[in-house]
C-alpha positions in Angstrom: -45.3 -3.0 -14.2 -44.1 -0.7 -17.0 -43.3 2.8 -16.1 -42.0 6.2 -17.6 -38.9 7.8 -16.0 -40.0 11.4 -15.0 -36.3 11.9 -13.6 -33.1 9.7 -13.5 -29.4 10.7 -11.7 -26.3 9.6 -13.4 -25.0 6.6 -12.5 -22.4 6.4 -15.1 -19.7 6.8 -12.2 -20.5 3.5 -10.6 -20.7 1.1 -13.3 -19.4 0.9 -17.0 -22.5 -0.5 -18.5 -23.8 1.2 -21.6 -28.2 -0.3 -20.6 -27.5 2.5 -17.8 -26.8 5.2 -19.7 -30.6 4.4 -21.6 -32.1 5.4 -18.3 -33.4 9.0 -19.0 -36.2 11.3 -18.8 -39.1 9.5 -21.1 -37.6 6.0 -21.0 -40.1 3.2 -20.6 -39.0 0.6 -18.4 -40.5 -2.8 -17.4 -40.3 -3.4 -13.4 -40.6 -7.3 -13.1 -40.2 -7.9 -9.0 -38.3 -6.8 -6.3 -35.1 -9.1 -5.7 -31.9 -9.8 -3.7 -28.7 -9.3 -6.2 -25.8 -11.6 -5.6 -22.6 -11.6 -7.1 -18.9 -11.5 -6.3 -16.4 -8.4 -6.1 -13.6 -9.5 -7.6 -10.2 -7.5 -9.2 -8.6 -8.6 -12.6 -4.8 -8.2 -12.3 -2.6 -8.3 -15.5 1.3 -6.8 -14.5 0.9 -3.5 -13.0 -3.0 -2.3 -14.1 -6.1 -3.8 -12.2 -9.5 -3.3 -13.1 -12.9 -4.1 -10.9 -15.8 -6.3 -11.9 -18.9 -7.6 -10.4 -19.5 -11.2 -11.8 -23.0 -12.6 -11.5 -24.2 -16.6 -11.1 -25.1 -16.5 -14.6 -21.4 -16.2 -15.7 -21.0 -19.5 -17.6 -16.9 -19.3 -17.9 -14.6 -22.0 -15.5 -11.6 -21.1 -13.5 -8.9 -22.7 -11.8 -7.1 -22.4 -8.4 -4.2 -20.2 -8.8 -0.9 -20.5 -6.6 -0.8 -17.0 -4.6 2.3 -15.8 -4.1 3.6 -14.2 -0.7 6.4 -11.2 0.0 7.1 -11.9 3.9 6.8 -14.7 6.6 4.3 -12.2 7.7 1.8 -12.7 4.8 2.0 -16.8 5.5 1.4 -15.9 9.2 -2.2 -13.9 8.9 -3.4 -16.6 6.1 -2.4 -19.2 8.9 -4.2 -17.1 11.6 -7.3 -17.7 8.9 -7.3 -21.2 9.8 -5.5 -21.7 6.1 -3.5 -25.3 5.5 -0.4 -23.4 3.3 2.2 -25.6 1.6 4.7 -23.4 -0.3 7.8 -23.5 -2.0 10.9 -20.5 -1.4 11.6 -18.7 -4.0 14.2 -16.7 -3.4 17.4 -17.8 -1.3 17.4 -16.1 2.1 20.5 -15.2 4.7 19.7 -12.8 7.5 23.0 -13.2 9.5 20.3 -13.7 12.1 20.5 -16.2 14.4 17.0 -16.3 15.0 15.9 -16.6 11.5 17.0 -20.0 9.8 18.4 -19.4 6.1 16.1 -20.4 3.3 17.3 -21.5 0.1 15.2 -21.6 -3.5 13.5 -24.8 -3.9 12.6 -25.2 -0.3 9.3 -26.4 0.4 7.7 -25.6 3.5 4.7 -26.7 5.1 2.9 -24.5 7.8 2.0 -26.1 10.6 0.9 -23.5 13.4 1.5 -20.3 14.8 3.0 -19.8 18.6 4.9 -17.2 20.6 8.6 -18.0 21.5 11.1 -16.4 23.5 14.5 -15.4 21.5 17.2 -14.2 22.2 18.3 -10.6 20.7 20.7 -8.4 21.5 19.0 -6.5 23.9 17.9 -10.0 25.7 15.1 -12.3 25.8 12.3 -11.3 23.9 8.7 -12.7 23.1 7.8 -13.0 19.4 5.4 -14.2 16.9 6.7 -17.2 14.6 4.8 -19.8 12.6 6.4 -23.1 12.9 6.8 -25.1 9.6 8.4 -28.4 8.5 10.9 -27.9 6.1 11.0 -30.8 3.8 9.1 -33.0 1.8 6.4 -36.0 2.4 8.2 -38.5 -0.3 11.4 -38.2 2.2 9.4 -39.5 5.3 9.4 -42.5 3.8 13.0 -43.7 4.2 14.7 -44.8 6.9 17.0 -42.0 7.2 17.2 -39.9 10.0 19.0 -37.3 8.0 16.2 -36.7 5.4 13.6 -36.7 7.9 11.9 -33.0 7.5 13.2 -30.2 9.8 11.2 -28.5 11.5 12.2 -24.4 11.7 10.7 -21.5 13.6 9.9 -18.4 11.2 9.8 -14.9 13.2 6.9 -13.1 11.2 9.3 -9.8 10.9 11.5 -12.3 8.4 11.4 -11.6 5.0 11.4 -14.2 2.5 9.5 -14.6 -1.0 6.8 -17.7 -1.2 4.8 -19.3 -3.8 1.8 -21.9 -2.7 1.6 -25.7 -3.7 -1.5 -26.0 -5.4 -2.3 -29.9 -5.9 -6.2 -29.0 -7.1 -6.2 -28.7 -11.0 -10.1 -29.4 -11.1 -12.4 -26.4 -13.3 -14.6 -25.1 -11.2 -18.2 -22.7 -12.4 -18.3 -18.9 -9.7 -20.8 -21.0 -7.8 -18.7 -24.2 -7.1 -15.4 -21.8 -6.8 -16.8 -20.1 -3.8 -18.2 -23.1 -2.1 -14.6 -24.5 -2.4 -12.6 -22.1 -1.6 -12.2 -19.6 0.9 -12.5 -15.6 -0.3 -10.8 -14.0 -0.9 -8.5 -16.5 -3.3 -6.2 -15.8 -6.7 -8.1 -18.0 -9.5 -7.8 -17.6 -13.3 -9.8 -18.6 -16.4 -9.3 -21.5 -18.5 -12.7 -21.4 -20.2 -13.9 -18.2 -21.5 -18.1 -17.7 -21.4 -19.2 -18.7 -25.1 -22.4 -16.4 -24.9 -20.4 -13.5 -24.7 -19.1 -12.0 -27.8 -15.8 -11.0 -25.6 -15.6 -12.2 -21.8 -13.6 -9.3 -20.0 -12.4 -11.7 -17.6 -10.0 -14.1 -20.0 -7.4 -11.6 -20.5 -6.7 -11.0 -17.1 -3.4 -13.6 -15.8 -4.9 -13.1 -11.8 -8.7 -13.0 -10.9 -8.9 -12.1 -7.7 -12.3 -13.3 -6.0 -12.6 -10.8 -2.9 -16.3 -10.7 -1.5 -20.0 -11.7 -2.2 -22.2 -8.9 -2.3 -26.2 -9.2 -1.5 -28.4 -5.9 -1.6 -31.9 -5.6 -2.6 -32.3 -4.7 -5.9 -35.2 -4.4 -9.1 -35.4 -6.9 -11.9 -35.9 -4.4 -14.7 -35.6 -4.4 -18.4 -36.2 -1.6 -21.4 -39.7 -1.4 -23.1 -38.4 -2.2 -25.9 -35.3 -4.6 -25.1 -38.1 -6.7 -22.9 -35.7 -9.6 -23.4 -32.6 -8.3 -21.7 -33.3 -7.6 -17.8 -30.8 -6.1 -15.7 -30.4 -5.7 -11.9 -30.5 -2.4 -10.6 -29.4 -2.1 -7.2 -31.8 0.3 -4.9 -29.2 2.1 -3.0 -27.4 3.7 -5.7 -30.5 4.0 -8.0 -32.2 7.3 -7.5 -34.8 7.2 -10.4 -38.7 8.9 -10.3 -41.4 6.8 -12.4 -44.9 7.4 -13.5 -47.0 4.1 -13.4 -48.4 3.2 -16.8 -49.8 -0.3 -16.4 -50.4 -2.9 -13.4 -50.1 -6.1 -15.5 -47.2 -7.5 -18.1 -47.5 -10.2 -20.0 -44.5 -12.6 -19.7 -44.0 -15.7 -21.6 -41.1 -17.5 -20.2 -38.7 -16.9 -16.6 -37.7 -13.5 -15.9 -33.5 -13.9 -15.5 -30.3 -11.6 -15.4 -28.8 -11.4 -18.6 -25.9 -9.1 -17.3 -22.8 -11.7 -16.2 -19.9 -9.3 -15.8 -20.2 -5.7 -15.0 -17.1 -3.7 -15.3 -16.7 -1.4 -12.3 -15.0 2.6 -11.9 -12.2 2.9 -9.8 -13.8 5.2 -7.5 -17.1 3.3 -6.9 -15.0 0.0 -6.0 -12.9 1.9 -2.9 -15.9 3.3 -1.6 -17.1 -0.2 -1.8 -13.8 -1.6 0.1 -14.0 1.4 2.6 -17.9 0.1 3.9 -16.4 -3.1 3.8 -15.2 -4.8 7.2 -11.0 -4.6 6.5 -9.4 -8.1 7.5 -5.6 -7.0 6.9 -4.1 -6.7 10.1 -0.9 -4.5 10.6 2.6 -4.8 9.7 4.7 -7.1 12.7 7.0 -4.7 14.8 10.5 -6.0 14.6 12.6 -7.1 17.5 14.9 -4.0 18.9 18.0 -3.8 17.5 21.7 -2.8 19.2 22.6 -0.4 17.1 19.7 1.7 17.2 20.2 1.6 21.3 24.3 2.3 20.8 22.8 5.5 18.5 20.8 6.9 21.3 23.6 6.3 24.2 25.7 8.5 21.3 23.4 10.6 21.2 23.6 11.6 24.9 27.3 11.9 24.9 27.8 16.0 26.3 29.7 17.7 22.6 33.0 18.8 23.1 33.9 22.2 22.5 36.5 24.0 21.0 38.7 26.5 23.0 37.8 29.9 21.6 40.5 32.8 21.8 39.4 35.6 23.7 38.4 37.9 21.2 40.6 41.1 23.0 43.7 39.3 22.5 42.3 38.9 18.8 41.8 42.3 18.7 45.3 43.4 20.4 47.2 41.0 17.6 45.7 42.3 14.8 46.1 46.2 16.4 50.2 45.3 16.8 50.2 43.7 13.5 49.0 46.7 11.7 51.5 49.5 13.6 53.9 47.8 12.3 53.7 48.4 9.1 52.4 51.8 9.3 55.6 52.9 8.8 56.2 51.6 5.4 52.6 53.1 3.9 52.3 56.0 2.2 50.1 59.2 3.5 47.5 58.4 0.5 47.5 54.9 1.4 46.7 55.7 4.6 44.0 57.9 3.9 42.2 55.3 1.6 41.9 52.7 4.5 40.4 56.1 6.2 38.0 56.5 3.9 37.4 52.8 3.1 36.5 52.0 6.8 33.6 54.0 6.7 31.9 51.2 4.9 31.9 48.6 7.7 30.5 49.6 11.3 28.7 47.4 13.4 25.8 48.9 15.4 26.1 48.4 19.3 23.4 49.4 22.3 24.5 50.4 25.8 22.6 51.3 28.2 19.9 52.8 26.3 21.8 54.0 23.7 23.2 53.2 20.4 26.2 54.2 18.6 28.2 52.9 15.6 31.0 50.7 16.3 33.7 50.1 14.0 34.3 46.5 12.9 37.8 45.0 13.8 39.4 46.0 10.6 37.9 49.1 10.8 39.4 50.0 14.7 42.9 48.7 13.3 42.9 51.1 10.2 41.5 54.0 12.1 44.5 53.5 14.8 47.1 53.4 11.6 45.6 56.7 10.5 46.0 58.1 13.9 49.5 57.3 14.2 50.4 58.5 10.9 48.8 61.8 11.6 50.7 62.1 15.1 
């Protein structure tokens, strides 16, 4: 069916395709059939910057399995939780002091077995905690006779930290398709052959591709009037686009395919994306109480001493005595300036419904000086 756009909305903050920007008032389009669109979500990671991508079937380039690479005993235990068989190596030597937590040492490879609850033993007594039970050692030791180099097997608490890198034994090149038959998404894979139809495949550059989900929404098979070669997908929920029919019938010579085989997405569109997307990350383990917080709070409670306060007449009487004194030894003037000084500091008092100025102590000791000087 071709068709004449009457009214098109922007769409440029979904995706960064310049065939979309094309698609206003007057364009002619050709609408070939009515399809379901599927392709995979997937995140290109290279050091600290990301950027989002849809990647369609027709996306000739090959990856290969990646290792992933975990930060806590916590990360191994939801993959395990998955139903995921993980062999990993430590990469980072590992002494909590706890006597719960066995030390781990770089070079260490692990395999992880199951998951189980265990009672230990903490400082504020028996406890029940998650741990994921691994054998430490490796297969080609089995094989002797030694009982020594038989592998151990050690009990991981999944509030242990601990850095991880996964065995990967599969080195095979695998097409999307074949990638996400194979392996279970979402999975760390990066490209070793780059897609020789495209003049510059935005996936190579990328060290990490992370394949995350596969999206299917209905969606139009469409192409330009005048780029009849070139058809795009254009995905009816966040298309809102008025036509004018122009002709029933198109003539097509050959099979009406996608050309589009990566689409680079905006930042914003892919979070809404994650946020209508069931979350499978499940929250951080809660660590096993520890003494010293419960020493802290037993502190805490302890009444506060207080200091022994003079009574402040006696403070008042010293100062008074101290002052006399040396009354003698002051001169008339002298006198009169502390007079005329202590009219500067009062303090305001209220009794019983009314309020006069009271002198400060200073203020009482001078004014008593004057008086006896006067007498």
């Amino acid at each position: 069916v071709i068709a004449e756009i009457l009214d098109a909305t922007e769409v440029q903050h979904l995706v960064k395709n310049d065939t979309y920007s094309a698609l206003q008032t007057g364009q002619k389009i050709i609408i070939y059939k009515k399809m379901v669109s599927k392709k995979v979500l997937a995140t290109g990671i290279k050091n600290k910057t990301s950027k989002f991508f849809y990647i369609y079937d027709s996306y000739q380039g090959k990856f290969r399995l990646k290792p992933r690479e975990f930060d806590s005993v916590f990360e191994l235990w939801t993959k395990t939780l998955e139903g995921a068989q993980l062999n990993v190596v430590v990469t980072q030597d590992f002494d909590s002091g706890d006597d719960n937590c066995p030390s781990l040492c770089t070079g260490d490879h692990l395999q992880v077995l199951h998951h189980t609850k265990t009672i230990l033993t903490t400082s504020q007594g028996p406890q029940e905690i998650e741990v994921i039970v691994c054998s430490k050692g490796t297969v080609e030791e089995d094989d002797e006779d030694d009982d020594d180099n038989k592998p151990e097997e050690v009990l991981l608490p999944i509030y242990m930290k601990g850095k991880f890198v996964e065995e990967v034994k599969d080195t095979k090149k695998y097409k999307l398709f074949n990638a996400i038959q194979k392996f279970k998404l979402p999975c760390d894979v990066k490209v070793v052959a780059k897609d020789t139809s495209l003049s510059n495949d935005p996936l190579s550059g990328f060290l990490t591709i992370r394949l995350e989900e596969i999206m299917e929404e209905p969606a139009l098979c469409v192409s330009l009037y005048d780029k009849a070669s070139e058809c795009f997908e254009m995905a009816i929920k966040y298309f809102n686009i008025t036509v004018v029919l122009l002709e029933d019938k198109v003539s097509s010579s050959s099979v009406v395919t996608n050309s589009t085989k990566v689409e680079e997405l905006t930042e914003c569109f892919y979070y809404n994306l994650r946020k209508d997307l069931p979350s499978q990350q499940l929250p951080p383990p809660r660590p096993p109480k520890r003494a010293a917080k419960a020493d802290e709070r037993k502190l805490s409670k302890k009444p506060v001493e207080t200091k022994q306060m003079i009574p402040l007449k006696l403070k008042r009487f010293q100062t008074t005595n101290s002052d006399v004194l040396t009354a003698h030894h002051k001169s008339p003037s002298t006198v009169q300036r502390n007079v005329y000084s202590t009219t500067l500091k009062t303090n305001t008092k209220s009794h019983e419904g009314c309020t006069c100025q009271r002198p400060s102590l200073e203020t009482e000791s001078k004014t008593h000086l004057s008086l006896l000087h006067l007498r």
